[in-house]
Backbone as a ProteinNet text record, in pm:
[ID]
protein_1_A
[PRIMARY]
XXXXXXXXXXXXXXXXXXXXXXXXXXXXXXXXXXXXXXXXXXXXXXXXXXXXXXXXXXXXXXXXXXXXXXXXXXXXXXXXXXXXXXXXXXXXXXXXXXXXXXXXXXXXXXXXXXXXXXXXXXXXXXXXXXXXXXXXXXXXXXXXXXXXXXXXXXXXXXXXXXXXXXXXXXXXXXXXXXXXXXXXXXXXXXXXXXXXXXXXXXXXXXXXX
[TERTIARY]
-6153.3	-6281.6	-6365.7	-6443.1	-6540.9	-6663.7	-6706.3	-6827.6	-6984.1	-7068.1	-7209.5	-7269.8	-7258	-7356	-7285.3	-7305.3	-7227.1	-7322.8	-7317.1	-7414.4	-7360.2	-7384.6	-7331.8	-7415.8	-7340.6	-7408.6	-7309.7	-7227	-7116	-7175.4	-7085.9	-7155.9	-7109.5	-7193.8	-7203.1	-7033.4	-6986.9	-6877.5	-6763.7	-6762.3	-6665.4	-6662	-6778.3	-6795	-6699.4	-6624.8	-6518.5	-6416.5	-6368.4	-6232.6	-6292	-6394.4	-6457	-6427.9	-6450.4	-6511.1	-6384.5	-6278.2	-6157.6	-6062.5	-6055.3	-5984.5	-6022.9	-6123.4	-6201.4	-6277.8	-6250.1	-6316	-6302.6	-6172	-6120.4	-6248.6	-6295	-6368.7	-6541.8	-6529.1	-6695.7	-6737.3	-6695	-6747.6	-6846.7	-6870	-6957.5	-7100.2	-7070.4	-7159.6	-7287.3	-7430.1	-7500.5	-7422.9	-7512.5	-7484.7	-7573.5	-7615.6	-7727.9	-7679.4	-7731.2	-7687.6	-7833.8	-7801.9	-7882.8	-7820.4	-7735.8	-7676.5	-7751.5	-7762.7	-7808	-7761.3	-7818.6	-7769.7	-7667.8	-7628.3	-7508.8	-7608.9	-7619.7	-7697.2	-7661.3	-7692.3	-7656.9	-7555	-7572.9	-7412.1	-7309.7	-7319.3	-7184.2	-7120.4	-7222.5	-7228.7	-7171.2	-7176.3	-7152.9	-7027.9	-6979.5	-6871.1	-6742	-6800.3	-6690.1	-6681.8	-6764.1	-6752.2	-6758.7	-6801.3	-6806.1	-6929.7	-6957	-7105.3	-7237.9	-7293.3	-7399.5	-7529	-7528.1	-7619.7	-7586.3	-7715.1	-7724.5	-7850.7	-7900.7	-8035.4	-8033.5	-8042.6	-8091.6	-8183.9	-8167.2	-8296.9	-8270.1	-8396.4	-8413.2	-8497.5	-8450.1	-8511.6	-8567.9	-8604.9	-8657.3	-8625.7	-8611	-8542.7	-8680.7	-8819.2	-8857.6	-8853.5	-8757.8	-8677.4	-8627.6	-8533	-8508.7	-8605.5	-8729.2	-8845.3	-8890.5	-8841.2	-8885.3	-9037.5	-9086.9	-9176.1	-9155.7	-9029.9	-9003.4	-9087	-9042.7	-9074.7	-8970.4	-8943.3	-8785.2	-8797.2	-8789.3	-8819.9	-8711	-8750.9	-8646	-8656	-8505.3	-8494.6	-8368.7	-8431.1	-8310.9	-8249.7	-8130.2	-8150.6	-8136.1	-8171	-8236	-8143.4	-8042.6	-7971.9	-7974.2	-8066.6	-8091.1	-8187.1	-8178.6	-8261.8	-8373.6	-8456.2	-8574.1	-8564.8	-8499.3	-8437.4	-8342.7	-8238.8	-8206.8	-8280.5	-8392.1	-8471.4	-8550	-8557.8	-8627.6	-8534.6	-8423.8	-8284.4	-8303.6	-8304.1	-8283.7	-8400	-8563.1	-8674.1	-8615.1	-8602.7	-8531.8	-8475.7	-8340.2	-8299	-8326.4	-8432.5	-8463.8	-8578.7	-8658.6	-8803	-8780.9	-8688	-8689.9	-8700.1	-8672.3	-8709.8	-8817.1	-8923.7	-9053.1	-9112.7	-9115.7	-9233.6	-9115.6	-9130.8	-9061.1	-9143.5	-9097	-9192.5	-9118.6	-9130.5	-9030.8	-9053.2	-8989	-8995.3	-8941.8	-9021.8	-8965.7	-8829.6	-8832.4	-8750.5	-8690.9	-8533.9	-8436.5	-8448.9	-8500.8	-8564.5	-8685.6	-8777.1	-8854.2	-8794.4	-8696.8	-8669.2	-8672.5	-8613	-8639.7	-8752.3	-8909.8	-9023.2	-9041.4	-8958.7	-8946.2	-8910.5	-8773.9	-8716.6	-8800.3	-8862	-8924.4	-9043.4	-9123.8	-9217.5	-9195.9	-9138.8	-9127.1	-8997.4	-8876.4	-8714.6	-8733	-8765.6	-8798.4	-8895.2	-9023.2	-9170.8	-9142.8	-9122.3	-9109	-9085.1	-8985.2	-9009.9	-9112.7	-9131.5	-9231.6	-9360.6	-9394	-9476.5	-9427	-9317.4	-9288.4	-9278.7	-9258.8	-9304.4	-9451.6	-9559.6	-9655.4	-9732.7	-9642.6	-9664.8	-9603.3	-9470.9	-9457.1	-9582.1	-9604.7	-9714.4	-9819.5	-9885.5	-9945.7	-9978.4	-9805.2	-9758.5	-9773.5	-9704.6	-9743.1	-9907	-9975.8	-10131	-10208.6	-10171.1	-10165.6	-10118.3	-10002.5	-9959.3	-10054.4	-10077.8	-10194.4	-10320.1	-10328.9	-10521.5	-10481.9	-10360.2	-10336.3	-10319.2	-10263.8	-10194.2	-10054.8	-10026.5	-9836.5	-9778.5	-9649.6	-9594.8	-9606	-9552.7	-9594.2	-9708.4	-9809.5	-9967.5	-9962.8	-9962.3	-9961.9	-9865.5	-9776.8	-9667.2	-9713.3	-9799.1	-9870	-10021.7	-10059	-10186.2	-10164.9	-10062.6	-10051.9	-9972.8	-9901	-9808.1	-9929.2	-9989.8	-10101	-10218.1	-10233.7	-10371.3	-10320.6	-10152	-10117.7	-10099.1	-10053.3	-10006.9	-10160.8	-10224.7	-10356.3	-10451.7	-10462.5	-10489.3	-10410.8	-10301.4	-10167	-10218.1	-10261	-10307.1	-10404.5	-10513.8	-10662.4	-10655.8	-10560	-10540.8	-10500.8	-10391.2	-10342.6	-10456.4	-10550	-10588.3	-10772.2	-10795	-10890.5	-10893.6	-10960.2	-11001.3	-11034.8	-11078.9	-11099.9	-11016.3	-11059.7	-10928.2	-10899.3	-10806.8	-10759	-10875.5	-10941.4	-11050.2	-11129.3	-11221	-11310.1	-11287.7	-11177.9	-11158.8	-11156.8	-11076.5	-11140.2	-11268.5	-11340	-11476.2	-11578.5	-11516.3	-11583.7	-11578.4	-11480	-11461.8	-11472.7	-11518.2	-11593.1	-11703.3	-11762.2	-11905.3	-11923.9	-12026.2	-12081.8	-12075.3	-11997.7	-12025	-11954.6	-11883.6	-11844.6	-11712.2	-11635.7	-11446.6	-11379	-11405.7	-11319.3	-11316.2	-11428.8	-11472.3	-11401.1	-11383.8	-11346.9	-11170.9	-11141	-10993.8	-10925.3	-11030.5	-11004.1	-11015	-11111.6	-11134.8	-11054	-10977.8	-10898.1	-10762.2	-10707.2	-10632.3	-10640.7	-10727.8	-10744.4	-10740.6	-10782	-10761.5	-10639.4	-10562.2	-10383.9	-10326.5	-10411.4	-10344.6	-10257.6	-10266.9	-10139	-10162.8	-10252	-10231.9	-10138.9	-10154.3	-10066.1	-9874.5	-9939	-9773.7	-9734.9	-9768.5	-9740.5	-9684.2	-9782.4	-9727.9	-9601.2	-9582.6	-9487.4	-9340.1	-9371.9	-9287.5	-9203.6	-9291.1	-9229	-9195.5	-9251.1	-9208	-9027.1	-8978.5	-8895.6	-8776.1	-8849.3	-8753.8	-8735	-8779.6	-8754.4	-8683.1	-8696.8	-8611	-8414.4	-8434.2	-8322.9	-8268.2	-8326.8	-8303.2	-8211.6	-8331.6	-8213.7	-8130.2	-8113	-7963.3	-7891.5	-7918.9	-7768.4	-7731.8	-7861.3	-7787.8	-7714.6	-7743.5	-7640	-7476.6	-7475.6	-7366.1	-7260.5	-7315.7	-7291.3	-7274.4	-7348.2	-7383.8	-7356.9
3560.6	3493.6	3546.6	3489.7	3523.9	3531.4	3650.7	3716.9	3644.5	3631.4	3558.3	3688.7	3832.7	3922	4068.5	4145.7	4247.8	4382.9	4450.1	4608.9	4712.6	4777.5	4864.4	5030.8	5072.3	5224.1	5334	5375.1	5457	5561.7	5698.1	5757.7	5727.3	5723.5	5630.6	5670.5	5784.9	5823	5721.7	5709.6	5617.5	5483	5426.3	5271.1	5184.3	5237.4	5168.8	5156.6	5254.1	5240.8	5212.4	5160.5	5072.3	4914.2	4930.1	4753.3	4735.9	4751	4711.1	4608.8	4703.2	4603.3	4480.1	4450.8	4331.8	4249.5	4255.7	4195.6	4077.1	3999.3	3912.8	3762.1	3877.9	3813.9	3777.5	3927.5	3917.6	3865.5	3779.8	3746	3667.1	3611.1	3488.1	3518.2	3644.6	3718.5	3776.8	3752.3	3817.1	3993.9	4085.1	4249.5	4274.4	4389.7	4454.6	4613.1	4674.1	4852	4923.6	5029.9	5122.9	5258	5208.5	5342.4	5457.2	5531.5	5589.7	5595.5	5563.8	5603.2	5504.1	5404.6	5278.7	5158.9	5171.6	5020.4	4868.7	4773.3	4638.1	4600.7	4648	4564.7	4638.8	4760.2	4831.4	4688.9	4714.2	4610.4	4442.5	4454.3	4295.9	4305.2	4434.4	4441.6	4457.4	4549.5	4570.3	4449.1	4374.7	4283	4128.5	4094.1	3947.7	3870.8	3946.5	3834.9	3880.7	3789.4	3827.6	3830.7	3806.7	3812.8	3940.7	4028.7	4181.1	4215.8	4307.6	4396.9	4506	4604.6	4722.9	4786.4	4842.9	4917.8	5054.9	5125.9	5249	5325.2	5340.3	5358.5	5469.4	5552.5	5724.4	5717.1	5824.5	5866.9	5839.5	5805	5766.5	5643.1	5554.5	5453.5	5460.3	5582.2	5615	5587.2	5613.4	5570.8	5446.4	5365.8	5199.5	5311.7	5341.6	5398	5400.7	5364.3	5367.4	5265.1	5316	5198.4	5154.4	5081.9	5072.2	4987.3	5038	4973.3	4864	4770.5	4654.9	4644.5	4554.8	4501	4411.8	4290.5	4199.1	4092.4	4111.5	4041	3906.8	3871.1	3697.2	3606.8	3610.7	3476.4	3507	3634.1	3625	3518.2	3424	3325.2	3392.7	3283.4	3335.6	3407.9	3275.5	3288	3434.1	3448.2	3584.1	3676.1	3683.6	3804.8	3813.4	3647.7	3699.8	3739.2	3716.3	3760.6	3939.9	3958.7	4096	4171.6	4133	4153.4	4190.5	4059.7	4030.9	4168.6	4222.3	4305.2	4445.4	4412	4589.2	4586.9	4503.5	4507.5	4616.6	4625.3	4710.5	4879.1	4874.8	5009.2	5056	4977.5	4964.8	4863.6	4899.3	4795.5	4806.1	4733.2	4640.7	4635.6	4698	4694.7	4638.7	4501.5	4434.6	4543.3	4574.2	4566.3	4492.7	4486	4424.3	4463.6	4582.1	4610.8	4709.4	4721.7	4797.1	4969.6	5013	5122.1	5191.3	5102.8	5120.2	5165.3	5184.2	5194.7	5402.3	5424.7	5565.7	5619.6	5563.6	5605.7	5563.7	5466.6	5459.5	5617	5612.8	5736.6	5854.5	5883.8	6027.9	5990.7	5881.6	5879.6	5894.9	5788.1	5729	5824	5797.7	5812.1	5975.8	6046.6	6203.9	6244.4	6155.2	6219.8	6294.9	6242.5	6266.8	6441	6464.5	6608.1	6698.3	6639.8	6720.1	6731.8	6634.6	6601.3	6749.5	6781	6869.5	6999.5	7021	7087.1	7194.1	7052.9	7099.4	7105.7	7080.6	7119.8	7295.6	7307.1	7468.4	7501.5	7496	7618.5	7623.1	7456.9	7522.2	7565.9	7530.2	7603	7787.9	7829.1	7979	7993.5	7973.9	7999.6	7953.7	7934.5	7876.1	8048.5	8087.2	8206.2	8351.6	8323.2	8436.3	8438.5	8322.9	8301.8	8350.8	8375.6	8436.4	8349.6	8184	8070.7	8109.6	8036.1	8058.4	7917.6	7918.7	7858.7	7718.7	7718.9	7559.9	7536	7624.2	7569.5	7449.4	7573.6	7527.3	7418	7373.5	7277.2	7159.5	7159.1	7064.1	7027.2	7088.5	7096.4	7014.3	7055.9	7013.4	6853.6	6821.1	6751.4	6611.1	6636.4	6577.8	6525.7	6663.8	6571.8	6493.5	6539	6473	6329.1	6316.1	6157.3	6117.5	6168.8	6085.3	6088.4	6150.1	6102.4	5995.2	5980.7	5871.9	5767.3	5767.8	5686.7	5611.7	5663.5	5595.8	5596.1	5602.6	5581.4	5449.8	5411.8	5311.9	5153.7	5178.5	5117.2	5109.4	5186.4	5179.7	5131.1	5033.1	5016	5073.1	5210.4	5245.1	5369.3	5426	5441.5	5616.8	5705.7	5785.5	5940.7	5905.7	6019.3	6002.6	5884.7	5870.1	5911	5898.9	5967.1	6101.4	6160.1	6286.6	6321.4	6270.9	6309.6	6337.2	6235.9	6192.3	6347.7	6419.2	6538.8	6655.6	6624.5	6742.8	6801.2	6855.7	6835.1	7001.6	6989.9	7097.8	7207.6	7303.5	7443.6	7484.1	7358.5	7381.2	7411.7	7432.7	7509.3	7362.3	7256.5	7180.9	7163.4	7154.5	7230.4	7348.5	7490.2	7587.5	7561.1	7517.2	7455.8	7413.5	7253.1	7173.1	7238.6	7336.7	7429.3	7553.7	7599.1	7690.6	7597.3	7511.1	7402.7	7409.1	7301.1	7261.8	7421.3	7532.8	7628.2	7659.1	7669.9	7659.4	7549.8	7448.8	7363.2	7286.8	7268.2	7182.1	7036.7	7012.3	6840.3	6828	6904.8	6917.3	6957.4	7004.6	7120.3	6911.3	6862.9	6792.5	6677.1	6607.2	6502.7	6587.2	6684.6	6757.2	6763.8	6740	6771	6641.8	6540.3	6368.8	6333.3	6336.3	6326.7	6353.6	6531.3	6564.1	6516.9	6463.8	6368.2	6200.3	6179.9	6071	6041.6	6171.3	6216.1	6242.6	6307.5	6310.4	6211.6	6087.7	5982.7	5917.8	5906	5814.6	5878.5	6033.6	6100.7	6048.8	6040.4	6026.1	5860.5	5799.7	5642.5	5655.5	5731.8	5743.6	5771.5	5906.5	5960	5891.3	5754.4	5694.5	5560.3	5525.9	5374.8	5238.4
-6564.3	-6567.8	-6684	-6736.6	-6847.3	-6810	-6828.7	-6794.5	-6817.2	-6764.7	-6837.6	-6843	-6799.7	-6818.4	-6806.2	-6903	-6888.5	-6929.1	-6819.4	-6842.7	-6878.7	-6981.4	-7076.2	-7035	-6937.3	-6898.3	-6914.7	-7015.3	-7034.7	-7113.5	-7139.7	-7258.8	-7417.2	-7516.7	-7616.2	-7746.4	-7601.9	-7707.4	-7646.7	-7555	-7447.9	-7447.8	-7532.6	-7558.1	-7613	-7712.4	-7787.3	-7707.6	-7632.5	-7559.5	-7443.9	-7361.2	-7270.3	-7334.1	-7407.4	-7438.5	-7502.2	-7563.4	-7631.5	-7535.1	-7394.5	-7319.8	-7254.6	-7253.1	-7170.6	-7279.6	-7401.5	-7522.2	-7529.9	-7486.8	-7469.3	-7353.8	-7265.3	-7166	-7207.8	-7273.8	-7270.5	-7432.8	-7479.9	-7604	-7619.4	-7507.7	-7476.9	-7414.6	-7339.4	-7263.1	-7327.4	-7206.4	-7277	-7228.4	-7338.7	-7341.1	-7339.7	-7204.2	-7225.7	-7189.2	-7282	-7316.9	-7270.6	-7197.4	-7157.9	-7212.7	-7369.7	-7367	-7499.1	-7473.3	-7640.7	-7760.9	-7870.3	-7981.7	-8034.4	-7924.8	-7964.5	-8028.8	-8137.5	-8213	-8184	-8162.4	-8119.8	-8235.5	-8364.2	-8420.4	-8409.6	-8344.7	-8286	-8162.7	-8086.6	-7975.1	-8033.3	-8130	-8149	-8190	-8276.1	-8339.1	-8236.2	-8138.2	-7989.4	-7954.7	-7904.2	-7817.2	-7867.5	-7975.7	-8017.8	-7966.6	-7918.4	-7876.3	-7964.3	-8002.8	-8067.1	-7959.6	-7885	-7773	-7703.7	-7738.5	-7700.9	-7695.6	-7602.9	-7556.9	-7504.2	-7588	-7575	-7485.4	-7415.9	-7310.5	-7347.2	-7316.3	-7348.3	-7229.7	-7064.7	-6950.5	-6933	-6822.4	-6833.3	-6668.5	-6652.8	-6503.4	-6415.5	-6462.4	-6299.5	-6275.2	-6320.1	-6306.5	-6178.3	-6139.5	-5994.3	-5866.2	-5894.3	-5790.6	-5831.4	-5905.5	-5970.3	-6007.5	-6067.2	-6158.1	-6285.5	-6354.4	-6471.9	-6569.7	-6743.9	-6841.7	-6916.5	-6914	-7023.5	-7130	-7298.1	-7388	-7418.8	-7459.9	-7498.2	-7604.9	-7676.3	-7813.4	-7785.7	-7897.5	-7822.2	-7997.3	-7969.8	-8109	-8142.2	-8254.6	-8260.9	-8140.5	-8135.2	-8030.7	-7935.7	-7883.4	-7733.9	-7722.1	-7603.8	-7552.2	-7445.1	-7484.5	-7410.7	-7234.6	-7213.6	-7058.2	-7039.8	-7155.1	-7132.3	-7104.7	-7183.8	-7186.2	-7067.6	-6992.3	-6861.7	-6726.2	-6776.2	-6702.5	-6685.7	-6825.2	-6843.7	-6740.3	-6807.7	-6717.5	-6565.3	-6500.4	-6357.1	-6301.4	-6420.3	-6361.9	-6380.4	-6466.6	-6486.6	-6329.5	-6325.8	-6266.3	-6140.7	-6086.7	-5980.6	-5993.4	-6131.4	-6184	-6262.1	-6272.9	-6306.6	-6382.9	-6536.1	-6653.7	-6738.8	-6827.7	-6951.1	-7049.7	-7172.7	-7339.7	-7363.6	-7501.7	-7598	-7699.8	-7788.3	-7957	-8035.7	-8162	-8239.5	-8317.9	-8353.1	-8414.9	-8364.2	-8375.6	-8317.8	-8339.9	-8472.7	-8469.2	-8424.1	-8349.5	-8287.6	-8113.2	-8100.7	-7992.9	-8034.1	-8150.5	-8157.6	-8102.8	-8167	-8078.3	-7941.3	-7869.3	-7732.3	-7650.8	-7711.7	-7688.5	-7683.3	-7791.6	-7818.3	-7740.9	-7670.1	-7620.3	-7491.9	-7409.8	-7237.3	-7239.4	-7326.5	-7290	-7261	-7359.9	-7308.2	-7263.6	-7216.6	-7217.9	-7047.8	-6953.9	-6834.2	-6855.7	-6944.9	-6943.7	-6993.2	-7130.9	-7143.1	-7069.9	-6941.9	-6856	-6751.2	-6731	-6657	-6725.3	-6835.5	-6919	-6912.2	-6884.3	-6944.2	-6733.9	-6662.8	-6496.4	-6506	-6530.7	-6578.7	-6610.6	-6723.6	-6754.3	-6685.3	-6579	-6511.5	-6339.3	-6371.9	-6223.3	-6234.3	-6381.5	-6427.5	-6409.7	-6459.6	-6450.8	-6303.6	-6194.1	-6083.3	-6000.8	-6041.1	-5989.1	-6071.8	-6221.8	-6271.9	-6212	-6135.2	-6056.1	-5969.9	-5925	-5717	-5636.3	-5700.5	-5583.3	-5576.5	-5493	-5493.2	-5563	-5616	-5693.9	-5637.7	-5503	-5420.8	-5435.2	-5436.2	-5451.7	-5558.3	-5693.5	-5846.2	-5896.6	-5763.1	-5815.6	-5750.3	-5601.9	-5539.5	-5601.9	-5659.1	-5747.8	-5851.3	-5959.7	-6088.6	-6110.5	-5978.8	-5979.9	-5932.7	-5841.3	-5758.6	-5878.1	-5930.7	-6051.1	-6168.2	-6209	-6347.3	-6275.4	-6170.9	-6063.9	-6089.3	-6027	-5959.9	-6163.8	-6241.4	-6372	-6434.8	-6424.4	-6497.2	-6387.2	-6292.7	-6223.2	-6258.7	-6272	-6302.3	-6481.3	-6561.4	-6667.9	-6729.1	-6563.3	-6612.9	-6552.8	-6431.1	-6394.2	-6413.9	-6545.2	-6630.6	-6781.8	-6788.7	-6908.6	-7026.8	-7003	-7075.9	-7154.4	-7288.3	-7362.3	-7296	-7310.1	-7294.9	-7298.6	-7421.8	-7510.1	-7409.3	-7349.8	-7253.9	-7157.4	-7098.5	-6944.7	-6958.8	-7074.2	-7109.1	-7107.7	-7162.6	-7197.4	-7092.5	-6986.2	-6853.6	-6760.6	-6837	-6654.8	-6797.1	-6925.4	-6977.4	-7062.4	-6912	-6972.9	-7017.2	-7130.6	-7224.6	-7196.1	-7227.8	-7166.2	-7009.3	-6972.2	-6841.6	-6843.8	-6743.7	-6725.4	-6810.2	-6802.3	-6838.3	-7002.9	-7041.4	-7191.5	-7231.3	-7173.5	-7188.1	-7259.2	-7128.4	-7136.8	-7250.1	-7320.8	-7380.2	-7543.8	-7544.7	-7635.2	-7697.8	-7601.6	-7572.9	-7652	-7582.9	-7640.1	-7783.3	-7818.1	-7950.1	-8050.1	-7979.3	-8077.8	-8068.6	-8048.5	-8034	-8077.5	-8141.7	-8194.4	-8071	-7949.3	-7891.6	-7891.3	-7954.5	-7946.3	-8103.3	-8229.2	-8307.9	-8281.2	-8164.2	-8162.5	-8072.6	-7953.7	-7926.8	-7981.3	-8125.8	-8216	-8299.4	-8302.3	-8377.9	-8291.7	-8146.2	-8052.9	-8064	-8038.7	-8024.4	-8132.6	-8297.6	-8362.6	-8437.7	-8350.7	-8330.2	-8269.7	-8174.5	-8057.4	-8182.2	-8205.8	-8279.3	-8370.8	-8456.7	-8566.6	-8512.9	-8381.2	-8347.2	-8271.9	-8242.6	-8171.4	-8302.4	-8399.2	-8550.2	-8579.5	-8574.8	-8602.3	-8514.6	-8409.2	-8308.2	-8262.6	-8360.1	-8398.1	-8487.5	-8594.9	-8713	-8696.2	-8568.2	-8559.2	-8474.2	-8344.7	-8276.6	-8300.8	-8364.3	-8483.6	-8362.4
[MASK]
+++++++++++++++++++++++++++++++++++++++++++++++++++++++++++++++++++++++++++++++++++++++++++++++++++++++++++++++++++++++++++++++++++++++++++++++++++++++++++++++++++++++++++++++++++++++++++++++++++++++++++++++++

């Protein structure tokens, strides 16, 4: 039988000798890859179909909380793409891009951010235990306000700096904080961080193609 839809979740070294034997079937098929670093004319070249879409998911996908960036190339049909939608939706939100290298800053943003989100719960699960809470405290604390901020972030209008601004007022602990910060440079060390991730996202399109 010949396939109308075929999901591409292997690791990106295993793709070629995946798709060689069933090539025959799926030429016709749309392709949609959730895999890393495998570019859509790899995808076209394995498989013969020029109808291919890229996703780029993040593990709170697992709780349908996820975002998964898309890219789809020109002979995907519209209807495909709401196919594709369809089947991601149970794992959260859907970005298009335009362009297939834009999925690198997907990556270094949503595809790895989840960690550095946990990342930046470490350190203040550590400073949680230097005040004299216990680690469950500082892990129910930190986990609770980054949720309940990503929360009212997404269901406010207004931009990111403002909601900041809103819980820091002059001279007060949240000031202290934000001050303390910026003299350490971590909103620098941060664009330096993702930027990183991005850089190594296009290497390992290169090396994977």
């Amino acid at each position: 039988h010949v396939a109308a839809a075929i999901v591409w979740a292997v690791k990106p070294q295993l793709f070629g000798a995946a798709a060689e034997p069933i090539q025959a079937w799926v030429g016709g098929a749309l392709h949609l890859s959730v895999m890393a670093g495998i570019r859509s004319e790899s995808i076209v070249a394995a498989t013969g179909s020029e109808r291919v879409v890229r996703a780029m998911p993040n593990t709170p996908a697992l709780i349908g909380q996820g975002i998964a960036g898309l890219y789809a190339r020109p002979a995907v049909s519209g209807d495909e793409r709401a196919t594709v939608e369809r089947l991601l939706r149970p794992t959260g939100q859907t970005l298009w891009v335009e362009r297939e290298d834009d999925l690198d800053a997907v990556t270094a943003l949503s595809g790895s951010g989840p960690a550095y989100f946990f990342f930046f719960v470490e350190a203040m699960m550590a400073a949680a235990i230097d005040m004299g809470l216990t680690a469950e405290q500082g892990r129910r604390l930190a986990l609770a306000t980054c949720a309940g901020a990503a929360g009212l972030g997404l269901a406010s209008d207004e931009s990111p700096t403002t909601l900041r601004e809103r819980v820091t007022s002059k001279g007060g602990t949240t000031h202290a904080a934000i001050t303390s910060m910026q003299g350490d440079a971590v909103d620098a060390a941060i664009r330096r961080a993702v930027l990183a991730a991005q850089r190594r996202a296009a290497e390992l399109g290169r090396e994977f193609g």
